[in-house]
C-alpha positions in Angstrom: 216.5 238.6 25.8 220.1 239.2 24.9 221.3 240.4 22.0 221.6 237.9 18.9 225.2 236.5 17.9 224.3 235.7 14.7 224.8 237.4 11.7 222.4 239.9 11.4 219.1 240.1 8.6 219.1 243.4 7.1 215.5 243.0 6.9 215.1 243.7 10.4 217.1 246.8 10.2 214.8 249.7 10.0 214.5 253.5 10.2 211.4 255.2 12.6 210.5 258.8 12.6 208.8 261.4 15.5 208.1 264.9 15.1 208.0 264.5 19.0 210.7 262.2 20.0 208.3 259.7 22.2 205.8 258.2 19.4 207.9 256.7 16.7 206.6 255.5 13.2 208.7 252.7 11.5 209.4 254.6 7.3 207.1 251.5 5.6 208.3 250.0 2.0 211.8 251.0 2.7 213.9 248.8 0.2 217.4 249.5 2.0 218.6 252.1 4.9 222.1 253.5 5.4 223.7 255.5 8.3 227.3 256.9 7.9 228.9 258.5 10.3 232.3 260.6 9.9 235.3 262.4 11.4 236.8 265.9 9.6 240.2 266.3 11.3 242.0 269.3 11.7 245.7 269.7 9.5 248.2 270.7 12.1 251.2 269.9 10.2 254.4 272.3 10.6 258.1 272.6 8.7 258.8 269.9 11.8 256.6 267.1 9.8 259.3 266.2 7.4 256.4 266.6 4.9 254.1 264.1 6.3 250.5 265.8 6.9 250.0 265.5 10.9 246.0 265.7 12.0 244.2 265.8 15.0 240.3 264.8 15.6 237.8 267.2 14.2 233.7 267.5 14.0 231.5 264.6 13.6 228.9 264.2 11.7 225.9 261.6 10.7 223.7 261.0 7.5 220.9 258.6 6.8 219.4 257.8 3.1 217.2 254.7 2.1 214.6 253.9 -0.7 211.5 252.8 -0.6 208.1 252.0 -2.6 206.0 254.1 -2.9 202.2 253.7 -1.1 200.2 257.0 0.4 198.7 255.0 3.3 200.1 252.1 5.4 198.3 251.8 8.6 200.8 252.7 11.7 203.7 253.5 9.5 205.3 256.5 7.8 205.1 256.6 4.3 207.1 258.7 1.3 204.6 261.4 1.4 205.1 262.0 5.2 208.8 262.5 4.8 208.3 264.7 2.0 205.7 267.0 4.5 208.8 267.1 6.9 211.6 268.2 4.6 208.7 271.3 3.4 208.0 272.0 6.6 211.5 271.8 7.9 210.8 269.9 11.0 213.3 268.8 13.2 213.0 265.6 13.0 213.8 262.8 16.0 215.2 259.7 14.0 216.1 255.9 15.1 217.8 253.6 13.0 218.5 249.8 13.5 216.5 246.6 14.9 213.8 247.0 16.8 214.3 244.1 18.7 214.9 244.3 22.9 218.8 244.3 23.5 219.6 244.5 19.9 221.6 248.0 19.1 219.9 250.7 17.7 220.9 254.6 17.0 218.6 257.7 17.4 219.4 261.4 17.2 217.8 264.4 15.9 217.9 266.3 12.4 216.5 267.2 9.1 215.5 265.9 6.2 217.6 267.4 3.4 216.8 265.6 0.1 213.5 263.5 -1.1 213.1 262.3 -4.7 210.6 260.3 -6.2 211.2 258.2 -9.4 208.5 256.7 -11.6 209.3 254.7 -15.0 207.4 253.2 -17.5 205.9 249.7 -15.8 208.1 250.2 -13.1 207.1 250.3 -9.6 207.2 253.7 -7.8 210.1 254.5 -5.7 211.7 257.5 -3.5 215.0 258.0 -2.0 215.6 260.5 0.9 218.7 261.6 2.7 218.8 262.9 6.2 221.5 265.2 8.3 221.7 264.7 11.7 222.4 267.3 13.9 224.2 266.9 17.3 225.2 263.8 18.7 224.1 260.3 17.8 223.5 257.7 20.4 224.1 254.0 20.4 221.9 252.4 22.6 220.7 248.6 23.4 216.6 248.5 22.6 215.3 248.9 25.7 
């Protein structure tokens, strides 16, 4: 199947999860997923720049945060309290983030889990929010 040239749903947009980087588990109730992805660059301006700042490429670096409802079980799926047993345990965590649909594009890499909150209002539904540092590369892929 090749890969859609429509717009895409954001619904089927979704992040998974391994401890072991070969049995994934898609993070269920998620209410929105986002991955950013940035470039530090290094100042090399001199007296030559005619006070311009001059840069050159630096490190780059990934995060990924979403929200979700909370449930404590959801057959074949990850669920709030799972992430939350990664970030104590801080286990390196294999990550993928995208569609999960053959020849659509998809990103996976490796990191930690480095924030988890969950929020809980008067007649409000449950909710938690996580944010997630990769570490090392991040690699765009068609789903195979």
């Amino acid at each position: 199947m090749a890969a859609s040239t429509s717009v895409m749903n954001s619904t089927d947009v979704v992040i998974q999860v391994s401890s072991n980087g070969s049995s994934y588990e898609i993070i269920g109730k998620t209410t929105s997923a986002s991955l950013s992805v940035s470039m530090a660059t290094r100042d090399t301006s001199t007296k030559d720049s005619a006070g311009w700042m001059e840069v050159l490429e630096g490190q780059k670096s990934w995060t990924l945060s979403g929200e979700g409802l909370v449930v404590y079980s959801n057959a074949g799926k990850s669920t709030a309290d799972d992430l939350y047993t990664f970030l104590a345990n801080r286990t390196l965590t294999y990550i993928k983030f995208g569609s999960t649909t053959t020849d659509e594009i998809a990103y996976t890499g490796t990191g930690f889990f480095t924030e988890f909150s969950n929020e809980a209002g008067v007649e409000e539904n449950a909710t938690f929010s996580f944010s997630f540092q990769g570490s090392g590369s991040l690699v765009q892929a068609a789903v195979a």
